[in-house]
N, CA, C and O of each residue as an XYZ file, in Angstrom:
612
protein
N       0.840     -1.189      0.000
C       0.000      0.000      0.000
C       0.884      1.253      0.000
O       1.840      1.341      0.771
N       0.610      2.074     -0.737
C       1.114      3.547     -0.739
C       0.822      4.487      0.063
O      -0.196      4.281      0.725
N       1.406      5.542      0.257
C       0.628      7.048      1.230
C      -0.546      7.475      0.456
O      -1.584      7.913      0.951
N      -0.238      7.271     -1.133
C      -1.916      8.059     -1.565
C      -2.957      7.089     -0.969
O      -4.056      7.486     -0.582
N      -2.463      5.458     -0.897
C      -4.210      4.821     -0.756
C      -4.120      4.503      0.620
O      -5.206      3.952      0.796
N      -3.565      4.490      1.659
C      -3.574      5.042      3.171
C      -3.771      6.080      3.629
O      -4.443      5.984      4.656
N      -3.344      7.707      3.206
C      -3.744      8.693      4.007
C      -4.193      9.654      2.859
O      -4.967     10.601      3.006
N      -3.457      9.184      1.429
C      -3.979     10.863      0.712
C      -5.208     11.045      0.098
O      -6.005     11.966      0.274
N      -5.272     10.318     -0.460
C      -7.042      9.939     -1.339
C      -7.986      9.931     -0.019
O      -8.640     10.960      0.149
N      -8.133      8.915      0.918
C      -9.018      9.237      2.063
C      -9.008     10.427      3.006
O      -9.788     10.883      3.842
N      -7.915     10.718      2.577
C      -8.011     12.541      3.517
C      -8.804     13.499      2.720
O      -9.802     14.140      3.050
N      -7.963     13.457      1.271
C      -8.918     14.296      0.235
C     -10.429     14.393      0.245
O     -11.201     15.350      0.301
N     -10.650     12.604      0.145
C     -12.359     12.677      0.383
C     -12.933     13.039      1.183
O     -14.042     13.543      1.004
N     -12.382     12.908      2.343
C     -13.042     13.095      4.078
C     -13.315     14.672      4.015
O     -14.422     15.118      4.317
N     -12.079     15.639      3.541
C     -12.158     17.122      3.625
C     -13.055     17.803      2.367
O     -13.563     18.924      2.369
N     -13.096     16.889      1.397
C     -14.134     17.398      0.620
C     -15.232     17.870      0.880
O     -15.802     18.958      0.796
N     -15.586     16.125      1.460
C     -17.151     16.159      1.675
C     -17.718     17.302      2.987
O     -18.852     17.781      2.943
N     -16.729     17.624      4.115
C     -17.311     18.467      4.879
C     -16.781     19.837      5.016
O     -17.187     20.768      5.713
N     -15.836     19.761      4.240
C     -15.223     21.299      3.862
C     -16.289     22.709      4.393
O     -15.939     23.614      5.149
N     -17.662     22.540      3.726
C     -18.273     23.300      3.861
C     -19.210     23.902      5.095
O     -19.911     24.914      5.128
N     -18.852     22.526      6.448
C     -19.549     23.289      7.676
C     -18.771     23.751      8.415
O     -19.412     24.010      9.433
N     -17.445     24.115      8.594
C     -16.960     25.237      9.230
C     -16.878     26.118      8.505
O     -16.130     26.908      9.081
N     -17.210     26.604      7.415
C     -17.399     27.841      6.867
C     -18.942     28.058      7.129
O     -19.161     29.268      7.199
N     -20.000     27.360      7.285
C     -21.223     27.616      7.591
C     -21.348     27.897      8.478
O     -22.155     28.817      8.610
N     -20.535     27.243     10.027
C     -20.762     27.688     11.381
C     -20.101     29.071     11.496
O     -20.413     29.966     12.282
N     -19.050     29.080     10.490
C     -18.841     30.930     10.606
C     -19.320     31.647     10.163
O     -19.107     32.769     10.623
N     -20.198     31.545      9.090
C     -21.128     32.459      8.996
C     -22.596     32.928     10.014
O     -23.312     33.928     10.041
N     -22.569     31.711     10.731
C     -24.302     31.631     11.556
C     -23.131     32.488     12.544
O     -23.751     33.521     12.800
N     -21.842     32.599     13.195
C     -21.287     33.379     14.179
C     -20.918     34.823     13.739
O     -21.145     35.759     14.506
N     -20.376     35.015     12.568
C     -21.009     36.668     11.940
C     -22.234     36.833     11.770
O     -22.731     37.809     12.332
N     -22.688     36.376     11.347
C     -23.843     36.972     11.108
C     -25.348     36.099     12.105
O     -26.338     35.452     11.762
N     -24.835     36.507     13.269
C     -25.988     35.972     14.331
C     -27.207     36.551     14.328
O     -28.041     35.785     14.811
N     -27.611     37.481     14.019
C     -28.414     37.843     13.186
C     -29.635     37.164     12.581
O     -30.807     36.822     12.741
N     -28.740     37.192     11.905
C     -29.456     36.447     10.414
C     -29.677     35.045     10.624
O     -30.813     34.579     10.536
N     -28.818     34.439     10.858
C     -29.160     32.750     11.454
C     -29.864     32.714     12.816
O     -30.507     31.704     13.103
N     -29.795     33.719     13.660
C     -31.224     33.707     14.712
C     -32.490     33.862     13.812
O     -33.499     33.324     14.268
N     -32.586     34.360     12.884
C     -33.885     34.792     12.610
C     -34.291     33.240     11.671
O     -35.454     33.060     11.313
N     -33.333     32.339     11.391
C     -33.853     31.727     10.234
C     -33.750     30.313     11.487
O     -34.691     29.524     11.403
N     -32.744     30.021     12.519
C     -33.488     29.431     13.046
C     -34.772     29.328     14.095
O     -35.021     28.392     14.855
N     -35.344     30.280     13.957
C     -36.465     30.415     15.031
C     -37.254     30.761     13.594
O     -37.949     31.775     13.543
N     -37.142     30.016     12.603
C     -38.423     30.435     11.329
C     -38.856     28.984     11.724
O     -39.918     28.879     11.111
N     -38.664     27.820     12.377
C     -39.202     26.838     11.778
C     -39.813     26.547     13.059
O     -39.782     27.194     14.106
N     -40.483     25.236     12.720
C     -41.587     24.665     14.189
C     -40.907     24.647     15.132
O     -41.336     25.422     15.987
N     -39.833     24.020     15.483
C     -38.769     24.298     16.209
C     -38.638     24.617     17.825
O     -38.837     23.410     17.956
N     -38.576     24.821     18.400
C     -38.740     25.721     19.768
C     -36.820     25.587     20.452
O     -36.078     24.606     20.511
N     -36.605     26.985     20.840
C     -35.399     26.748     21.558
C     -34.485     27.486     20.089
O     -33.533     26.871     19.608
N     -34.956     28.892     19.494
C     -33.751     29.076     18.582
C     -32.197     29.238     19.122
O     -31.445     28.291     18.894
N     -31.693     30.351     19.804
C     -30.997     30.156     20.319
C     -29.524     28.849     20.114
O     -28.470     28.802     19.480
N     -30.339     27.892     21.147
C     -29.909     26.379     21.475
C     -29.627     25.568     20.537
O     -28.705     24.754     20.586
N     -30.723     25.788     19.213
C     -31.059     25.312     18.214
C     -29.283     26.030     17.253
O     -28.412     25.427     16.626
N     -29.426     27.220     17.534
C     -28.079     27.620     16.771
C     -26.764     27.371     17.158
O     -25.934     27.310     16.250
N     -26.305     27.177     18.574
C     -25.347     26.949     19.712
C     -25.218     25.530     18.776
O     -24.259     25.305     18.037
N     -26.550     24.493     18.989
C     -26.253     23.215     18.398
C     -25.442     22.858     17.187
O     -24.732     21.870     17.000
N     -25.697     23.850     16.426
C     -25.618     23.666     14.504
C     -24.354     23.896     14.911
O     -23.509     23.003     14.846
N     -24.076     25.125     15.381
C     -22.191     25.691     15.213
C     -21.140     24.557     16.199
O     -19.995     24.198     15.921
N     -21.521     24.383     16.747
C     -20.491     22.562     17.393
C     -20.579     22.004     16.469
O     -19.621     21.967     15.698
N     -22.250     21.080     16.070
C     -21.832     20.128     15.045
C     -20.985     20.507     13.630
O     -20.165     19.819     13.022
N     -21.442     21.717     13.371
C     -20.687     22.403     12.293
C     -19.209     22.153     12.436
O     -18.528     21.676     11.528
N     -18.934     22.358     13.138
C     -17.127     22.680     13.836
C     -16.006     21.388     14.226
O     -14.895     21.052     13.816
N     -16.935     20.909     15.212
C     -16.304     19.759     15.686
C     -16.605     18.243     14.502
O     -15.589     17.816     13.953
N     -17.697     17.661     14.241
C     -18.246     16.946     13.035
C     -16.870     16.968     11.843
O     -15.982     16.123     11.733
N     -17.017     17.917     11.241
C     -15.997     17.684     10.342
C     -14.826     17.091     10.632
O     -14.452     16.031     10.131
N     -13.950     18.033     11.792
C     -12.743     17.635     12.378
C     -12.443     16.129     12.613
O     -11.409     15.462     12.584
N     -14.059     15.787     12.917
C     -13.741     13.817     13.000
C     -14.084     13.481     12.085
O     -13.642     12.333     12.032
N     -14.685     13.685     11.099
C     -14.351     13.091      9.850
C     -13.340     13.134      9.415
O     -12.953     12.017      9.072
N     -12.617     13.952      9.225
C     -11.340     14.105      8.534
C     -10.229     13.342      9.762
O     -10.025     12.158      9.497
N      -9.952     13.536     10.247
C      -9.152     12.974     10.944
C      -9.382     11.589     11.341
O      -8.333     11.099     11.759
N     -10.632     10.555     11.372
C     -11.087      9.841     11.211
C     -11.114      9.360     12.985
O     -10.895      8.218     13.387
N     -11.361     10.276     13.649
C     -11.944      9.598     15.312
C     -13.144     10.172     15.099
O     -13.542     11.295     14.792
N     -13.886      8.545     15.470
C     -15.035      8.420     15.671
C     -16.024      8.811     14.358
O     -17.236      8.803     14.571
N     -15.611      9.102     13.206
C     -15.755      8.947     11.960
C     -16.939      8.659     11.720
O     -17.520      9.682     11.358
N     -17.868      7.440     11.739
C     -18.982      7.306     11.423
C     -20.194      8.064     12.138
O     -21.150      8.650     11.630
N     -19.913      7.904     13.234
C     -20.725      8.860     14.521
C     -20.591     10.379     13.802
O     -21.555     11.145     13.780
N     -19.849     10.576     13.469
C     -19.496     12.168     13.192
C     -20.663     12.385     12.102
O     -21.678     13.078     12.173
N     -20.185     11.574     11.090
C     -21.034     11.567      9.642
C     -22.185     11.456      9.682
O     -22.842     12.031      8.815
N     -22.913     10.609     10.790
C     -23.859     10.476     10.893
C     -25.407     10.988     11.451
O     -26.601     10.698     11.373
N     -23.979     12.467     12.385
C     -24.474     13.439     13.236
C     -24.652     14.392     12.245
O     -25.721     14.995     12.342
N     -23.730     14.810     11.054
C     -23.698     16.138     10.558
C     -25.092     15.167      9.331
O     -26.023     15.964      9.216
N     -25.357     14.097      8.669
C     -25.914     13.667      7.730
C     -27.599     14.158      8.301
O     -28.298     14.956      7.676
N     -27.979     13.540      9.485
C     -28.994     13.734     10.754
C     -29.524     15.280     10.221
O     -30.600     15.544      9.684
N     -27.969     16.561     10.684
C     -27.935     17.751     10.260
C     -29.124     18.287      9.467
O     -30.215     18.818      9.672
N     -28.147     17.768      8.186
C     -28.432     17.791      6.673
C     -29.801     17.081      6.416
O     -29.993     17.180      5.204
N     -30.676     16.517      6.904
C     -32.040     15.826      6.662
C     -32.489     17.243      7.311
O     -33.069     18.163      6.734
N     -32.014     17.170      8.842
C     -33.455     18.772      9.232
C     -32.793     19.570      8.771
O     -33.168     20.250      9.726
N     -32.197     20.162      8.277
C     -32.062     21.869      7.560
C     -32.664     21.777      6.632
O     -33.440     22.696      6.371
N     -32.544     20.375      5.534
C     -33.500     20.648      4.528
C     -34.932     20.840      4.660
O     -35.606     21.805      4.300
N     -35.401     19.432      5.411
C     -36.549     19.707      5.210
C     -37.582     20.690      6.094
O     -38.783     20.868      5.891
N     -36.600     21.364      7.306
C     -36.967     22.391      8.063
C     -36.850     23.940      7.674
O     -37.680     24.789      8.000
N     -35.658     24.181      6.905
C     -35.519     25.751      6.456
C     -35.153     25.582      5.039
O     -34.441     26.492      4.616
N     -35.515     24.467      4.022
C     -35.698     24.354      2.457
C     -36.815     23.592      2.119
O     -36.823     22.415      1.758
N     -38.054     24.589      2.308
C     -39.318     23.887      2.157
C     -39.525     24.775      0.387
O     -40.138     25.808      0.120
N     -38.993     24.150     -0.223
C     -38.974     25.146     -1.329
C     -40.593     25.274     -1.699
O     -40.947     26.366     -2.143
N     -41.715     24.118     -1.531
C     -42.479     23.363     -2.163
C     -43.382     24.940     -1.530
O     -44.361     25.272     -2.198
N     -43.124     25.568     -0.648
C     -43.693     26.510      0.010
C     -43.895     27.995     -0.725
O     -44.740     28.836     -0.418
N     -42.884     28.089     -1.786
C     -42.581     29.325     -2.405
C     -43.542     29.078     -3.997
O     -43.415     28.111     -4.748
N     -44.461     30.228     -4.182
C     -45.092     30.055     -5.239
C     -44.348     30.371     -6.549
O     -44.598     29.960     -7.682
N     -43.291     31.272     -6.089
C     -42.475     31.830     -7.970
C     -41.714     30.280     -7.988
O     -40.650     30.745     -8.397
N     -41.436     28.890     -7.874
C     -40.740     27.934     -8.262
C     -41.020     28.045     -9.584
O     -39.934     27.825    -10.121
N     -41.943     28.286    -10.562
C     -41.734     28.126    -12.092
C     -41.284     29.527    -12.637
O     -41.026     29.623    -13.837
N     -41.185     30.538    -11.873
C     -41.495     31.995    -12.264
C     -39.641     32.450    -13.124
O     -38.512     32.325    -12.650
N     -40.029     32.888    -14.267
C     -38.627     32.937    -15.067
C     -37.653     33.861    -14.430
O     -38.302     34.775    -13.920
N     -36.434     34.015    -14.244
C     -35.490     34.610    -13.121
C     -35.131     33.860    -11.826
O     -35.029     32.662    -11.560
N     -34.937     35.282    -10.934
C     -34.277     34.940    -10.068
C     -35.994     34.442     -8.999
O     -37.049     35.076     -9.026
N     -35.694     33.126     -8.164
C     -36.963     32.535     -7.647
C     -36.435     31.685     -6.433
O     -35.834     30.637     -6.673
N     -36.680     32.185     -4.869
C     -36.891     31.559     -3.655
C     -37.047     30.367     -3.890
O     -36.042     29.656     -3.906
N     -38.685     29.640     -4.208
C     -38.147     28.847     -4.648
C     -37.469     27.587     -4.944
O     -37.386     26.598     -4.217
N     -36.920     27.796     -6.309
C     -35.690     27.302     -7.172
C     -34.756     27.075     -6.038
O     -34.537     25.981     -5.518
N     -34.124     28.433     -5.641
C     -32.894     28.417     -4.633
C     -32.925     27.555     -3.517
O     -31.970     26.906     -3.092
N     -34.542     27.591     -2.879
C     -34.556     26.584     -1.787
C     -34.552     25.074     -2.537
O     -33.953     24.276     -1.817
N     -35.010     24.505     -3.680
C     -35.015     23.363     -3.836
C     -33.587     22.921     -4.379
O     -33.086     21.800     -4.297
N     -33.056     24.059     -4.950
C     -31.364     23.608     -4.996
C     -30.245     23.528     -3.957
O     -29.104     23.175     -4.252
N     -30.746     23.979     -2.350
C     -30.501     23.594     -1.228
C     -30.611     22.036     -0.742
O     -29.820     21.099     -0.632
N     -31.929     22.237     -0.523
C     -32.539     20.672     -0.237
C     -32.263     19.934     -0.958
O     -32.013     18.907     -0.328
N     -32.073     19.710     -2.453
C     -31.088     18.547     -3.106
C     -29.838     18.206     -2.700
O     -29.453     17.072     -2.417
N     -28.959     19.624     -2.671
C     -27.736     19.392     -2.303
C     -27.800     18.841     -0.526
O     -26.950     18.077     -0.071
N     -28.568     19.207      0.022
C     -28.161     18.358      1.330
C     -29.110     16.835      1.659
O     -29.668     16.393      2.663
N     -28.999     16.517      0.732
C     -29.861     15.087      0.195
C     -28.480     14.439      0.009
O     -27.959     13.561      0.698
N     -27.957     15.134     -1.185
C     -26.803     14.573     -2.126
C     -25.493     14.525     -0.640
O     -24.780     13.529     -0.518
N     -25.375     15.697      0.325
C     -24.387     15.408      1.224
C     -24.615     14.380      1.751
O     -23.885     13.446      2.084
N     -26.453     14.692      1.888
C     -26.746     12.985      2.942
C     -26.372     11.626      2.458
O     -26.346     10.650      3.208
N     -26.089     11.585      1.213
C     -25.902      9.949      0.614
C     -24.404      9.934      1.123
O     -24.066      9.056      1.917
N     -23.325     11.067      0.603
C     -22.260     10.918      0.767
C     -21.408     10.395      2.024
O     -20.423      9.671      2.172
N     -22.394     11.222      2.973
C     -21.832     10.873      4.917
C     -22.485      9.692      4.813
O     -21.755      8.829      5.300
N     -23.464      9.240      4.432
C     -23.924      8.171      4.301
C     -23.340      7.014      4.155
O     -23.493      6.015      4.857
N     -22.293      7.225      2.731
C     -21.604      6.239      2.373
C     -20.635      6.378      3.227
O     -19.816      5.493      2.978
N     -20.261      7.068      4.172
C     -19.090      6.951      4.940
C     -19.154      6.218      6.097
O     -18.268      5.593      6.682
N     -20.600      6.411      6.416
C     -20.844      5.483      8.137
C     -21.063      3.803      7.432
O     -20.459      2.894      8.001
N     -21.757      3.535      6.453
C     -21.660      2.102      6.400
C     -21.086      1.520      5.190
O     -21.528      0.464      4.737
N     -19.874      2.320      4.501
C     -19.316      1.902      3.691
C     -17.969      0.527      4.364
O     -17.922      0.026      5.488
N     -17.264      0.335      3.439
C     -15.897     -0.503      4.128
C     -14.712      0.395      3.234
O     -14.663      1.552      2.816
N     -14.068     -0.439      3.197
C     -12.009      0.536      2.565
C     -12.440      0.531      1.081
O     -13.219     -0.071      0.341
N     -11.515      1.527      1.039
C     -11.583      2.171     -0.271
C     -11.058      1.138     -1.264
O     -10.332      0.246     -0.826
N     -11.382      1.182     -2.652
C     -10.233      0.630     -3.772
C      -9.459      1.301     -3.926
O      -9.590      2.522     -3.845
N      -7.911      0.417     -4.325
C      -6.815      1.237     -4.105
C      -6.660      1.956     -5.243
O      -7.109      1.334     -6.206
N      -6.037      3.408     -5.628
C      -6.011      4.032     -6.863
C      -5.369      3.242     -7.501
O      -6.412      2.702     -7.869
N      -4.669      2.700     -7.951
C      -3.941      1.400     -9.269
C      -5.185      0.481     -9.513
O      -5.051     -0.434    -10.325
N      -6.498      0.666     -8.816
C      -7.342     -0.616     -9.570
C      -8.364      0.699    -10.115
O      -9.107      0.658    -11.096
N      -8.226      1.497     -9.469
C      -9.511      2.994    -10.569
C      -8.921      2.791    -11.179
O      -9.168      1.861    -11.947
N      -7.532      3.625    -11.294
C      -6.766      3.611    -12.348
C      -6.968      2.437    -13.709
O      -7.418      2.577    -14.847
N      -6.526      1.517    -13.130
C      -6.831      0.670    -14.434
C      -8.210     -0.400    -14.942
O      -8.444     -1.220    -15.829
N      -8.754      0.081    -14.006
C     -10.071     -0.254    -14.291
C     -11.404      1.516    -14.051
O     -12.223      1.745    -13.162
N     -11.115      2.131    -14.965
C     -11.948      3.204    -14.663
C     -13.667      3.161    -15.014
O     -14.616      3.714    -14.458
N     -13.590      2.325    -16.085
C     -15.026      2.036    -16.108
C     -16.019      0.948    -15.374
O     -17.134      0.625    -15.784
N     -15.221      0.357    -13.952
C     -15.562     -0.763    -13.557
C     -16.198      0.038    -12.283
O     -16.040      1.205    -11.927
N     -17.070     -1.151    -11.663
C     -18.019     -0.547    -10.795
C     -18.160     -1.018     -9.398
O     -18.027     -2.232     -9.241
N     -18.437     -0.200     -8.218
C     -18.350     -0.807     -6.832
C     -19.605     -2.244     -6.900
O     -20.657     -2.472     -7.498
N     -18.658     -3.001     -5.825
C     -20.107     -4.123     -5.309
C     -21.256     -2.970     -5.305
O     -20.983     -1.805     -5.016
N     -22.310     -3.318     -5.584
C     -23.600     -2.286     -5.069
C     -24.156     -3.584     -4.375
O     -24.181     -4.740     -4.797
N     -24.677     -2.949     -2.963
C     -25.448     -4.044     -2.598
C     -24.515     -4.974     -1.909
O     -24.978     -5.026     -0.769
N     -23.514     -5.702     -1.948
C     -23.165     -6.382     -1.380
C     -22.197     -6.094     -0.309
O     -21.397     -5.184     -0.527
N     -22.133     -6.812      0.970
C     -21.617     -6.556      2.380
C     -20.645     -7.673      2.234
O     -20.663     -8.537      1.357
N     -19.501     -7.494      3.545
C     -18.542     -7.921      3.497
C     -18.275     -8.363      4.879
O     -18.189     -7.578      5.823
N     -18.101    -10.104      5.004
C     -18.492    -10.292      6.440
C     -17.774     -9.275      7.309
O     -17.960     -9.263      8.526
């Protein structure tokens, strides 16, 4: 085994996929504001607490993914996340301009809620996936395809 298919390729992926919630928990901490007001938009009770919550998991979550303590737990906390933000503050189905030509609420909310669908498969695949293929078998097999479906005692 090499350093790329021991630490570099699985680091790459790990920081990919959550790259984006410590930049989210810094924005809900500039702009407290604005993320008070959007978490106390939903049924919810406890905004506040509700925001305190997001910016840990935001923060800490990633850090164990990437570094890989406690890894699945992590993924599985920020994936959890990613189900209620969507379907709690990207109710797009709610906004009447969704067909309306331009710029449309919306559109924007349902291109939210996909994308944290699409994160959800990804953390997904991280809590009950197994080891990676090593890059020399992508490599030379690029059009070949994971087991789907099948587990590994």
């Amino acid at each position: 085994m090499t350093w790329l298919n021991l630490v570099g390729i699985p680091f790459l992926i790990r920081f990919c996929l959550v790259v984006l919630f410590p930049f989210s928990a810094l924005d809900k901490i500039f702009d407290w504001k604005g993320a008070m007001k959007q978490a106390t938009s939903s049924v919810l009770p406890g905004g506040p607490v509700l925001l305190v919550i997001a910016i840990v998991v935001e923060f800490v979550c990633p850090i164990m993914v990437v570094v890989g303590w406690h890894d699945r737990l992590a993924a599985f906390l920020i994936a959890g996340f990613c189900v209620v933000t969507a379907v709690l503050y990207h109710k797009f189905w709610r906004y009447g301009d969704f067909w309306a030509k331009g710029d449309s609420q919306g559109r924007s909310h349902f291109w939210d809620f996909l994308k944290n669908f699409g994160l959800v498969g990804g953390l997904m695949l991280l809590v009950f996936s197994s080891a990676l293929s090593p890059v020399q078998d992508v490599v030379a097999h690029p059009l070949s395809s994971s087991p789907y479906g099948m587990t590994q005692p």
